[in-house]
BADOMI-341864 format. One record per residue (C-alpha): residue number from 1; residue in three letters; chain; z, x negated, y. Coordinates in steps of 0.25 Angstrom, whole numbers, always signed. Example, Ala and Ser with C-alpha at 12.3 -4.5 7.8 and 13.67 -1.06 7.14 Angstrom:
BEGIN
<pt><n>1</n><res>ALA</res><chain>A</chain><z>+31</z><x>-49</x><y>-18</y></pt>
<pt><n>2</n><res>SER</res><chain>A</chain><z>+29</z><x>-55</x><y>-4</y></pt>
end
This chain:
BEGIN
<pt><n>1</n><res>UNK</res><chain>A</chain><z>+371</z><x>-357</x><y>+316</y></pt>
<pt><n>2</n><res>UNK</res><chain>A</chain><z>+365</z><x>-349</x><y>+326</y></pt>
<pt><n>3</n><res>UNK</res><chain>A</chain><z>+370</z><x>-355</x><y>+340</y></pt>
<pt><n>4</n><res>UNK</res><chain>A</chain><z>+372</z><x>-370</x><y>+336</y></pt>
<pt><n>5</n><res>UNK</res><chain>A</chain><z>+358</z><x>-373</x><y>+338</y></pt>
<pt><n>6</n><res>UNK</res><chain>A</chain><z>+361</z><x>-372</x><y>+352</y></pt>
<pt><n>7</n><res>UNK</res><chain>A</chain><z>+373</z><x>-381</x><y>+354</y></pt>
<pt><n>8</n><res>UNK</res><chain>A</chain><z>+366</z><x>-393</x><y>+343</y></pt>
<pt><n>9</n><res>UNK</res><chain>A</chain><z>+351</z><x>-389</x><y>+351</y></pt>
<pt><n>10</n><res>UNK</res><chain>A</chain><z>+359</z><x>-395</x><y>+364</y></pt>
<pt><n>11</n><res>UNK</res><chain>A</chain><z>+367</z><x>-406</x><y>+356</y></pt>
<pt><n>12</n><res>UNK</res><chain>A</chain><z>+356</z><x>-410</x><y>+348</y></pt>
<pt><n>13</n><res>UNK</res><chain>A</chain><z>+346</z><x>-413</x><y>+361</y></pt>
<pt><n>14</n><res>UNK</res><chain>A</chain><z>+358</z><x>-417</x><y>+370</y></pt>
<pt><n>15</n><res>UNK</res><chain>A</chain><z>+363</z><x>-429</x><y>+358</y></pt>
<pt><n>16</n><res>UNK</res><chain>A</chain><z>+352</z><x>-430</x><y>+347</y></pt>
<pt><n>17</n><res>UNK</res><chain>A</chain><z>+352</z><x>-424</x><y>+332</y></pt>
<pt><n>18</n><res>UNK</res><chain>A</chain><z>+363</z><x>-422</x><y>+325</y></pt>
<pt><n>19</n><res>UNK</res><chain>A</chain><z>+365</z><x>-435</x><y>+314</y></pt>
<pt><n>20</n><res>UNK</res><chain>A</chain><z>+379</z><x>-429</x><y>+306</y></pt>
<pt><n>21</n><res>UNK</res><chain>A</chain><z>+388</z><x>-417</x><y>+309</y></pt>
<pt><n>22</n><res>UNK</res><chain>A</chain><z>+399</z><x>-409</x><y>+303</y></pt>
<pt><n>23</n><res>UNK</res><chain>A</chain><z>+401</z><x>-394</x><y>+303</y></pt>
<pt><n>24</n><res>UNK</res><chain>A</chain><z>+411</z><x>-383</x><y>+299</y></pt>
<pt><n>25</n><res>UNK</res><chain>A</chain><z>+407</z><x>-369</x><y>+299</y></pt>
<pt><n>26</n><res>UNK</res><chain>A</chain><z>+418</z><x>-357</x><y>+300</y></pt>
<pt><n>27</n><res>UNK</res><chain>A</chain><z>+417</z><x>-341</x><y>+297</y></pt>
<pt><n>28</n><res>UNK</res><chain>A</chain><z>+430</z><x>-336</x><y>+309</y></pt>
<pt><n>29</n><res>UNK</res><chain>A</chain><z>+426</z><x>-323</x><y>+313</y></pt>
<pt><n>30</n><res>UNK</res><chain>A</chain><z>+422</z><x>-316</x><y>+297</y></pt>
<pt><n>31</n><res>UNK</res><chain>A</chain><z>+429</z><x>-307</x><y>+297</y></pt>
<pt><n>32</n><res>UNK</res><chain>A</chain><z>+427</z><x>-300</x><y>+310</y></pt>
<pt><n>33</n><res>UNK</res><chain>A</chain><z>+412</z><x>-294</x><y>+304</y></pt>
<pt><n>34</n><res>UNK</res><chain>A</chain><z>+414</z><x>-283</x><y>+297</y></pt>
<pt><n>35</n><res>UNK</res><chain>A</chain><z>+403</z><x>-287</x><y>+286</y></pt>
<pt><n>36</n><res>UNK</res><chain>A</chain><z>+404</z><x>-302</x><y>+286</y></pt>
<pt><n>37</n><res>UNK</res><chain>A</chain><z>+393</z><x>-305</x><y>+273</y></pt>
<pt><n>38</n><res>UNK</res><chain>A</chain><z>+390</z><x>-317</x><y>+275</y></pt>
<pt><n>39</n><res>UNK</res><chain>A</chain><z>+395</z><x>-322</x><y>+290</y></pt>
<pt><n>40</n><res>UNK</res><chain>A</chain><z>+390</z><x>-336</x><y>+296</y></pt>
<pt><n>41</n><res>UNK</res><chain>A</chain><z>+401</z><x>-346</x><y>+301</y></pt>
<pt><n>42</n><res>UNK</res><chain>A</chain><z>+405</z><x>-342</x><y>+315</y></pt>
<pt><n>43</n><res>UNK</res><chain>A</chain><z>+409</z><x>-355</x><y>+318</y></pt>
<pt><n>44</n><res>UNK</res><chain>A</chain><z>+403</z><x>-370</x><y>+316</y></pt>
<pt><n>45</n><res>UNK</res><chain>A</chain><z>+409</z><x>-383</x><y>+321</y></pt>
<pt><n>46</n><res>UNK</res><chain>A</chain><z>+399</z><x>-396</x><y>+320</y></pt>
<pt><n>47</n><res>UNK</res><chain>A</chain><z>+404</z><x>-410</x><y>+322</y></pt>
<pt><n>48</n><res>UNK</res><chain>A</chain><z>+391</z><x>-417</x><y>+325</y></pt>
<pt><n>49</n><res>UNK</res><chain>A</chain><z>+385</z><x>-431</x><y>+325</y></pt>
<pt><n>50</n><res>UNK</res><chain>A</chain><z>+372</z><x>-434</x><y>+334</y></pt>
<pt><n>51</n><res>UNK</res><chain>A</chain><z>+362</z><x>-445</x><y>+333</y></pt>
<pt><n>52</n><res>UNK</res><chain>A</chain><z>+367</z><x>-449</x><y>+346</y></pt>
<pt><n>53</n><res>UNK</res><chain>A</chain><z>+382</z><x>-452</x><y>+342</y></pt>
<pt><n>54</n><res>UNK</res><chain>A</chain><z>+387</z><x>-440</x><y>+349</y></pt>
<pt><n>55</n><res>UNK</res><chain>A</chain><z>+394</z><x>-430</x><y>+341</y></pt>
<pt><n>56</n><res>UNK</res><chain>A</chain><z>+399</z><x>-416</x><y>+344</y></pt>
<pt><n>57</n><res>UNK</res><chain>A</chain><z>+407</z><x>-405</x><y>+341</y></pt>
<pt><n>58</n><res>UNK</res><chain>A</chain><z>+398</z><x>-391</x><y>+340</y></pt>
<pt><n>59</n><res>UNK</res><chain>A</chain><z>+406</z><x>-377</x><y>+339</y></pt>
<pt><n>60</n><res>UNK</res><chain>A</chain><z>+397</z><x>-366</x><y>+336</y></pt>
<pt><n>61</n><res>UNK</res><chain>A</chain><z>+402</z><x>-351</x><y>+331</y></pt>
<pt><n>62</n><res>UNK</res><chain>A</chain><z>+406</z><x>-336</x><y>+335</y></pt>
<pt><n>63</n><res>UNK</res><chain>A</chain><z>+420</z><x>-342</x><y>+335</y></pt>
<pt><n>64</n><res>UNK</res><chain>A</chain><z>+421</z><x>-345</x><y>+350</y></pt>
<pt><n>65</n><res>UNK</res><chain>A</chain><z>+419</z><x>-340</x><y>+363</y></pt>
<pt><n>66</n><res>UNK</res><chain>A</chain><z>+403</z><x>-341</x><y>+367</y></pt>
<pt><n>67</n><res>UNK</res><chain>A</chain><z>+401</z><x>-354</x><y>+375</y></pt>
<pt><n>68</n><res>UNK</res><chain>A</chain><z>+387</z><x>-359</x><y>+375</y></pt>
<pt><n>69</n><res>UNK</res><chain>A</chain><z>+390</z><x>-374</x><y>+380</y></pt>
<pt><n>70</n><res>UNK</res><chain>A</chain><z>+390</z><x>-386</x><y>+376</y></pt>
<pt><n>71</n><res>UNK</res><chain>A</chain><z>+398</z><x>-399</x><y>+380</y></pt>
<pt><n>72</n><res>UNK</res><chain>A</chain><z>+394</z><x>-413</x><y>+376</y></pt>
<pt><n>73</n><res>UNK</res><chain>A</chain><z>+405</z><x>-422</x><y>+379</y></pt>
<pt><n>74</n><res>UNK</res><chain>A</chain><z>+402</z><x>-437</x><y>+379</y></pt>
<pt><n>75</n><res>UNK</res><chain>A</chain><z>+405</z><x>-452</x><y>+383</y></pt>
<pt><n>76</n><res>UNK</res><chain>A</chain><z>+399</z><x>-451</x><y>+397</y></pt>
<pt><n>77</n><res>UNK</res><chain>A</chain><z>+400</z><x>-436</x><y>+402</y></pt>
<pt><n>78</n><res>UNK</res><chain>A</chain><z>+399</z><x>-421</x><y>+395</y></pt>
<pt><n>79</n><res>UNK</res><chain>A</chain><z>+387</z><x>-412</x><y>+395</y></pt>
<pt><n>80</n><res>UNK</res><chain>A</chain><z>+386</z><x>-398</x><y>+395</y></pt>
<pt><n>81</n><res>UNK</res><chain>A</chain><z>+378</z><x>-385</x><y>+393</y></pt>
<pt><n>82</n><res>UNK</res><chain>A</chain><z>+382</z><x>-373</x><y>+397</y></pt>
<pt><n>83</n><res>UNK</res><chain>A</chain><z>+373</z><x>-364</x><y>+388</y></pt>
<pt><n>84</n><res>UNK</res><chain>A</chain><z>+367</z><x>-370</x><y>+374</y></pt>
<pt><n>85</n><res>UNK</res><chain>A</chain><z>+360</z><x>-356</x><y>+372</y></pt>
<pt><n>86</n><res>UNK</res><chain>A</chain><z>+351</z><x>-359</x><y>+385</y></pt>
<pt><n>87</n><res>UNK</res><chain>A</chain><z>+341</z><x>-370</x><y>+383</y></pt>
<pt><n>88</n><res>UNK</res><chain>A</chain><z>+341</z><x>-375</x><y>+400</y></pt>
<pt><n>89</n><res>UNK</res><chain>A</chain><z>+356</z><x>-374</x><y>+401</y></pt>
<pt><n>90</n><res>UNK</res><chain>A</chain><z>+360</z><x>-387</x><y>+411</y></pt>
<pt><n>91</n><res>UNK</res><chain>A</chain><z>+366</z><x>-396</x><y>+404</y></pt>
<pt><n>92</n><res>UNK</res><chain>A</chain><z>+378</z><x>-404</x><y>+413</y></pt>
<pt><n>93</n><res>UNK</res><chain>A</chain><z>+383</z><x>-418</x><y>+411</y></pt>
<pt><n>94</n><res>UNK</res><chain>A</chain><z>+396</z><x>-422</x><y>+417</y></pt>
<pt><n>95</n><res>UNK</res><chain>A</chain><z>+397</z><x>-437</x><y>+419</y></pt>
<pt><n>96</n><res>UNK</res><chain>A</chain><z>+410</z><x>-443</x><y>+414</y></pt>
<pt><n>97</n><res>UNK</res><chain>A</chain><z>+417</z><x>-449</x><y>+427</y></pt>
<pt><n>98</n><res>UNK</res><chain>A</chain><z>+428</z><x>-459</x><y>+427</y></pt>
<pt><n>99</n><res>UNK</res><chain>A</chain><z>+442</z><x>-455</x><y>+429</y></pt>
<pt><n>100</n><res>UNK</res><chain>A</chain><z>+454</z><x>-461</x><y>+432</y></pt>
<pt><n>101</n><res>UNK</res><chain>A</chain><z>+460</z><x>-456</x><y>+417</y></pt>
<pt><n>102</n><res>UNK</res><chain>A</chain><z>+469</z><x>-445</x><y>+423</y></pt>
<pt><n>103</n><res>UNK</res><chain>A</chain><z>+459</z><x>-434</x><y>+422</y></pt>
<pt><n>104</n><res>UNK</res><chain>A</chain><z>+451</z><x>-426</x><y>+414</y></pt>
<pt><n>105</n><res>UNK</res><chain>A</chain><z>+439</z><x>-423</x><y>+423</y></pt>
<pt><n>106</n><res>UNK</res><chain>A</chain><z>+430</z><x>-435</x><y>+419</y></pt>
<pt><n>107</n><res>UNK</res><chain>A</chain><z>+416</z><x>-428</x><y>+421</y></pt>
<pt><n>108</n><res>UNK</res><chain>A</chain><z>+409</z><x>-430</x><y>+433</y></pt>
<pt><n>109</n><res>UNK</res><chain>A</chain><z>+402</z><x>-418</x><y>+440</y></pt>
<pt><n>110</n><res>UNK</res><chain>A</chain><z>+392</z><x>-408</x><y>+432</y></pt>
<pt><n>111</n><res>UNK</res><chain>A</chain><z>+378</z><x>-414</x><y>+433</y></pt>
<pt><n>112</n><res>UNK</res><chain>A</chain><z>+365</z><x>-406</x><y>+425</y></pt>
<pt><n>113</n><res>UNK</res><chain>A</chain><z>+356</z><x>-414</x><y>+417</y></pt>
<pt><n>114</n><res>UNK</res><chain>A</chain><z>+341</z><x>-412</x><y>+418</y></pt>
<pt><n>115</n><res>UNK</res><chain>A</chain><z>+334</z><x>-403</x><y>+407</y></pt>
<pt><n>116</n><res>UNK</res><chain>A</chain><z>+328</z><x>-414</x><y>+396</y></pt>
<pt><n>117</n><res>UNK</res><chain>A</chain><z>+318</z><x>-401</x><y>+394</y></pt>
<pt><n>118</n><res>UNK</res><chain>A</chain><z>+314</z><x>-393</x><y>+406</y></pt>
<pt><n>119</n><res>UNK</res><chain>A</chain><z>+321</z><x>-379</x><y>+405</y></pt>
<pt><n>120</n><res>UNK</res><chain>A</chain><z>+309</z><x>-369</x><y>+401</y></pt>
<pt><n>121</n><res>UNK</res><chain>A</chain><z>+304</z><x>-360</x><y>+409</y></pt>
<pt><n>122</n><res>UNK</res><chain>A</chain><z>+303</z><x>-348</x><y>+396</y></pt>
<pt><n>123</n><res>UNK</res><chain>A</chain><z>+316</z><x>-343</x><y>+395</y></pt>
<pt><n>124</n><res>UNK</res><chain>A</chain><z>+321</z><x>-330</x><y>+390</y></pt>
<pt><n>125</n><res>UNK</res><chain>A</chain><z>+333</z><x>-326</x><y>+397</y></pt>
<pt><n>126</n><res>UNK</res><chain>A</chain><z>+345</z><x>-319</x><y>+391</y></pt>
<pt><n>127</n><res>UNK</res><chain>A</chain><z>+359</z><x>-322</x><y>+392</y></pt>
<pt><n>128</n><res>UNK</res><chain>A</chain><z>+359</z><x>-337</x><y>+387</y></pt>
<pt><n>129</n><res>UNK</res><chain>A</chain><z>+345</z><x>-340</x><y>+392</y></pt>
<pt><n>130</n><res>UNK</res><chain>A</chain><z>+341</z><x>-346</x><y>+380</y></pt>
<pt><n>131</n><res>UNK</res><chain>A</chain><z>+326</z><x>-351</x><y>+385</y></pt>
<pt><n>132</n><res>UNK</res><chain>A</chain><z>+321</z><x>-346</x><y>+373</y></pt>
<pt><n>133</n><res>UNK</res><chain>A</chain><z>+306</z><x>-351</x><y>+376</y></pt>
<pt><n>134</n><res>UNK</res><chain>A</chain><z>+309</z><x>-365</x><y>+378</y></pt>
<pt><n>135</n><res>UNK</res><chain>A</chain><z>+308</z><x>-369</x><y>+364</y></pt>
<pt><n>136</n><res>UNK</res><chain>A</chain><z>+294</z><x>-362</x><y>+363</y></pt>
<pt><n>137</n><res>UNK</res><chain>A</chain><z>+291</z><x>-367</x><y>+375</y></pt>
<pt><n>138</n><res>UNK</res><chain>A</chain><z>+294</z><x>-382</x><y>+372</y></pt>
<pt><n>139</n><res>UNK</res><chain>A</chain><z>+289</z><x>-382</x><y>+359</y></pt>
<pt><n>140</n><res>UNK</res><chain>A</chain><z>+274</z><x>-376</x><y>+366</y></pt>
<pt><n>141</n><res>UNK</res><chain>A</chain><z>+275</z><x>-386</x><y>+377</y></pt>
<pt><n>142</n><res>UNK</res><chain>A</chain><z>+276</z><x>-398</x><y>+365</y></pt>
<pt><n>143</n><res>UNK</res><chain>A</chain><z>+265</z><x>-391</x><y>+357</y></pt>
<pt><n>144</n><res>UNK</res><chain>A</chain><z>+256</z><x>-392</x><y>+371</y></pt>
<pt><n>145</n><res>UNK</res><chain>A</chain><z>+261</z><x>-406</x><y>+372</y></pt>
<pt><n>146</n><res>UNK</res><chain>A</chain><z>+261</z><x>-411</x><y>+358</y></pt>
<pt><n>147</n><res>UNK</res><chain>A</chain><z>+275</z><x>-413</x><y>+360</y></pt>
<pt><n>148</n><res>UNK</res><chain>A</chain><z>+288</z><x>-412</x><y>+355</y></pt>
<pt><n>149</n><res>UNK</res><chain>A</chain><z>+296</z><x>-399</x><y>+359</y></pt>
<pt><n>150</n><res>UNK</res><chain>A</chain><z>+309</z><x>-401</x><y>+364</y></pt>
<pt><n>151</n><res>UNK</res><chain>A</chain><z>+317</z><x>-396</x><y>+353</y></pt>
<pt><n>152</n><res>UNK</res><chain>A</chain><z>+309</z><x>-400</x><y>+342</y></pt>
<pt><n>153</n><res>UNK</res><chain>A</chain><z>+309</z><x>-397</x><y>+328</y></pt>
<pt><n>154</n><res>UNK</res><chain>A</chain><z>+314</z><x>-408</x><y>+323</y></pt>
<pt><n>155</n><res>UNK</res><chain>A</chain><z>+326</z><x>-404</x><y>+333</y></pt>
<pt><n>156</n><res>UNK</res><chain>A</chain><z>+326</z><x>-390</x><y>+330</y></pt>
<pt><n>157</n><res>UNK</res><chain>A</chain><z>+327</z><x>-393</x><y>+315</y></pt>
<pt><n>158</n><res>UNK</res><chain>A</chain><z>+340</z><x>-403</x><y>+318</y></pt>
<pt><n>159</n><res>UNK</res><chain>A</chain><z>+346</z><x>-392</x><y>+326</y></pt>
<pt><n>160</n><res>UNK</res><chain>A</chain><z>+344</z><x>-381</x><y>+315</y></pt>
<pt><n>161</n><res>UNK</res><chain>A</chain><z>+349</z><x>-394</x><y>+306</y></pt>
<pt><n>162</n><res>UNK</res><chain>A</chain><z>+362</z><x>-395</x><y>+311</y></pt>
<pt><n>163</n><res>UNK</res><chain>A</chain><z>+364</z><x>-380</x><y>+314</y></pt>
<pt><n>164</n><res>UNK</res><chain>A</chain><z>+362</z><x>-378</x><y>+300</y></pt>
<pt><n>165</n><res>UNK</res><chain>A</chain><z>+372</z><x>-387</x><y>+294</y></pt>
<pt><n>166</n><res>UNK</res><chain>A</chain><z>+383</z><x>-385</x><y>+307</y></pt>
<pt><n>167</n><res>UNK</res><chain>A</chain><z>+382</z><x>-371</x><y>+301</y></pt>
<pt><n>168</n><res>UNK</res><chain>A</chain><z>+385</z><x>-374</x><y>+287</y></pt>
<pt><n>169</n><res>UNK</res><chain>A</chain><z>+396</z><x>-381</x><y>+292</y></pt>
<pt><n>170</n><res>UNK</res><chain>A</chain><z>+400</z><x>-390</x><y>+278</y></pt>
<pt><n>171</n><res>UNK</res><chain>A</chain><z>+410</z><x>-397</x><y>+285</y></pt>
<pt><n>172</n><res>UNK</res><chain>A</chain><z>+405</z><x>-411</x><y>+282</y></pt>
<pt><n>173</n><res>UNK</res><chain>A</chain><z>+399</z><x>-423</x><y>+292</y></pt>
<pt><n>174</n><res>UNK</res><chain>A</chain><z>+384</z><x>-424</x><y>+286</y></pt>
<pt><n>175</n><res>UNK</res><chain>A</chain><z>+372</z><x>-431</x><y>+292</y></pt>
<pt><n>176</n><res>UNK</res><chain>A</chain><z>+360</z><x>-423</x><y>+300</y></pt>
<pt><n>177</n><res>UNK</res><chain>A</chain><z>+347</z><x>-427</x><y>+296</y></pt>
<pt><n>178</n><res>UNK</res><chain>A</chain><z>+340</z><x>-431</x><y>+309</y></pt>
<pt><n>179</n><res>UNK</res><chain>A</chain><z>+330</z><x>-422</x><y>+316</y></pt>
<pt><n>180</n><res>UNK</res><chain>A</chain><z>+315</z><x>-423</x><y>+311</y></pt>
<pt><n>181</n><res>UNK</res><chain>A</chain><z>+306</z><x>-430</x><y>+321</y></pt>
<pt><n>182</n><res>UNK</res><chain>A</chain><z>+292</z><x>-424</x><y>+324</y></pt>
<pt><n>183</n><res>UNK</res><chain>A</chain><z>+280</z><x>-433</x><y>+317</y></pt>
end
């Protein structure tokens, strides 16, 4: 529960909402507290669905060693992020190429995309970078403009949404109930 926001805050702005997923949830590493009470899942798997038609497969636990990426692999190319925890990490798009069928290496050259939202210039710097004032400094910028933040509630809510129910992990394909839009 605590780091998927990360991973489906990228998914969910790089390929729309979430429309119907699947999750499983798994207690590995329980017996290695010496006063386990009541332990969280250390591991989740979610099989998702996305307005779009893109679905993905999203591994998120304690169970692994730390990798903060994220590839999305699709039809005409893969992109890539090398940090989810830092909000102005490039994001890289290697085109699909054609090959002659003998070889693997189908991806053209590494090309960064432009930011949709211009990186902030409030950061707080610690080891990830997490640009912790951007939200704020958004969502002030849309107040002063009676506009609509970037990551707006309605996204926010969908994001907590799917967190939520990747964390319960029931096991079972069920709809999303689609983001709210702002009156």
């Amino acid at each position: 529960m605590e780091h998927a926001g990360y991973q489906l805050s990228w998914l969910v702005a790089m390929l729309g909402p979430v429309v119907r997923m699947a999750a499983h949830t798994s207690l590995q590493l329980g017996g290695e507290w010496p006063d386990p009470g009541e332990l969280a899942p250390d591991v989740s798997l979610g099989f998702l669905e996305f307005a779009s038609g893109a679905v993905c497969r999203l591994s998120v636990g304690w169970v692994a060693p730390t990798d903060l990426s994220l590839t999305v692999i699709g039809d005409r190319g893969v992109l890539s992020v090398g940090d989810v925890w830092q909000a102005s990490a490039p994001v890289v798009l290697r085109r699909n190429v054609p090959t002659s069928g003998k070889t693997n290496a189908y991806l053209g050259e590494p090309e960064q995309l432009p930011f949709v939202a211009p990186p902030t210039r409030y950061r707080y710097d610690d080891t990830h970078d997490l640009t912790v004032g951007a939200g704020v400094a958004d969502l002030a910028s849309a107040v002063l403009s009676k506009g609509e933040p970037f990551l707006s509630a309605g996204f926010c809510l969908h994001v907590l949404d799917v967190s939520l129910r990747l964390s319960e992990g029931r096991g079972v394909m069920e709809e999303v109930p689609p983001p709210s839009r702002p009156a």
